[in-house]
C-alpha positions as CSV (number, residue, x, y, z in Angstrom):
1,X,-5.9,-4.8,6.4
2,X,-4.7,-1.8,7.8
3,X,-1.1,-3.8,8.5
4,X,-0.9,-5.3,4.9
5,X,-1.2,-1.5,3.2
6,X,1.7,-0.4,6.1
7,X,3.7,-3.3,5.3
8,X,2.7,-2.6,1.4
9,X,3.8,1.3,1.8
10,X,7.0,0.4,3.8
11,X,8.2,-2.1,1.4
12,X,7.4,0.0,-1.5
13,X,9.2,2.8,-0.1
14,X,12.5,0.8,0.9
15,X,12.2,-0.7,-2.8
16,X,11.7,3.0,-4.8
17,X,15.0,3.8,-2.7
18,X,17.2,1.3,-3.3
19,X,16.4,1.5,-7.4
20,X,17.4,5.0,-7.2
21,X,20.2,4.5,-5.4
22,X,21.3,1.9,-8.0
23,X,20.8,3.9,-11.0
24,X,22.8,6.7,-9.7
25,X,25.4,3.9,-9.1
26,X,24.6,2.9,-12.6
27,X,24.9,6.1,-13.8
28,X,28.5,7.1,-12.4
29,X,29.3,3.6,-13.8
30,X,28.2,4.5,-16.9
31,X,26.5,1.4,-17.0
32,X,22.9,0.6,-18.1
33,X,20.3,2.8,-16.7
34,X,17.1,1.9,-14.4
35,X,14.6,3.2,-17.2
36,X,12.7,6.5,-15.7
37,X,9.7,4.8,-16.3
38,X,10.4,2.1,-13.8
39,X,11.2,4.6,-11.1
40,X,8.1,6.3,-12.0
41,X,5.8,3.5,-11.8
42,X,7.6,2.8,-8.2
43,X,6.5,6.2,-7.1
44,X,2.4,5.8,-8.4
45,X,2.3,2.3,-6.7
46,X,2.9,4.3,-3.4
47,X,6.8,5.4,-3.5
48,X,6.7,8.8,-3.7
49,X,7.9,9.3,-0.3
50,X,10.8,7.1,-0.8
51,X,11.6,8.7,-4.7
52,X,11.8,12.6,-3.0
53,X,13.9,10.7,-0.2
54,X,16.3,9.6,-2.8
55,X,16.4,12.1,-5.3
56,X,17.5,14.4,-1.9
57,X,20.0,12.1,0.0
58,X,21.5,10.8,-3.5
59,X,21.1,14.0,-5.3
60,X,20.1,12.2,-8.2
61,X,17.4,13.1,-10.9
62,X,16.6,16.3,-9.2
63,X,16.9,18.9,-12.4
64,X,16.0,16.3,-14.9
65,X,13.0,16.9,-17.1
66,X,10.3,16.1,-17.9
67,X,11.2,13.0,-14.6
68,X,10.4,15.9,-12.2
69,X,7.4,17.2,-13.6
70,X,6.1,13.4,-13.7
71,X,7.2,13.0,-10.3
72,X,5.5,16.0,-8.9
73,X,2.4,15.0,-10.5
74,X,2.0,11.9,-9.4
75,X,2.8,13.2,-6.1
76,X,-0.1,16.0,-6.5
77,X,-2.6,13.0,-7.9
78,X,-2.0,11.1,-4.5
79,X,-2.1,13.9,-2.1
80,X,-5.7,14.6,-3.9
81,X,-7.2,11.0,-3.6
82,X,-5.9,10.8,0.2
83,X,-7.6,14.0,0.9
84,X,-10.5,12.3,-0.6
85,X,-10.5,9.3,0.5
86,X,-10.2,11.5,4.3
87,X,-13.1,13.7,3.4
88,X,-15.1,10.2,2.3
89,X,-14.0,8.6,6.0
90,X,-15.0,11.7,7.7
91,X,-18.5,11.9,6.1
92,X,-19.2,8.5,8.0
């Protein structure tokens, strides 16, 4: 189990990545744009690492509102249930 949500959180995180990395192709293209709500969605299934990773080495989306604000909170809503779910696994 423990390899599957590694290999789940890996994968996720290479994915979130890659879509940012596209959309600020897309975006200096002038092309069509990865909705935010897609690379929002990447980041609550487990990306978040991956999205502040590419918002930093792409330097893409990183003053754009209300994206960051999501972004943050998500990030703030995961930190919470892992120091839960740690607080929970200690208590055994």
């Amino acid at each position: 189990m423990l390899a599957a949500l590694l290999a789940w959180i890996i994968g996720v995180n290479l994915w979130t990545v890659l879509r940012f990395r596209q959309d600020k192709r897309r975006a200096a293209a002038g092309a069509r744009r990865i909705p935010e709500a897609h690379l929002l969605r990447l980041a609550l299934l487990g990306g978040t690492p991956g999205a502040f990773a590419a918002r930093r080495l792409f330097r893409h989306k990183t003053r754009k509102q209300p994206f960051s604000t999501h972004l943050m909170l998500i990030a703030a809503a995961q930190l919470a249930v892992g120091i839960a779910l740690l607080f929970l696994w200690l208590r055994k």
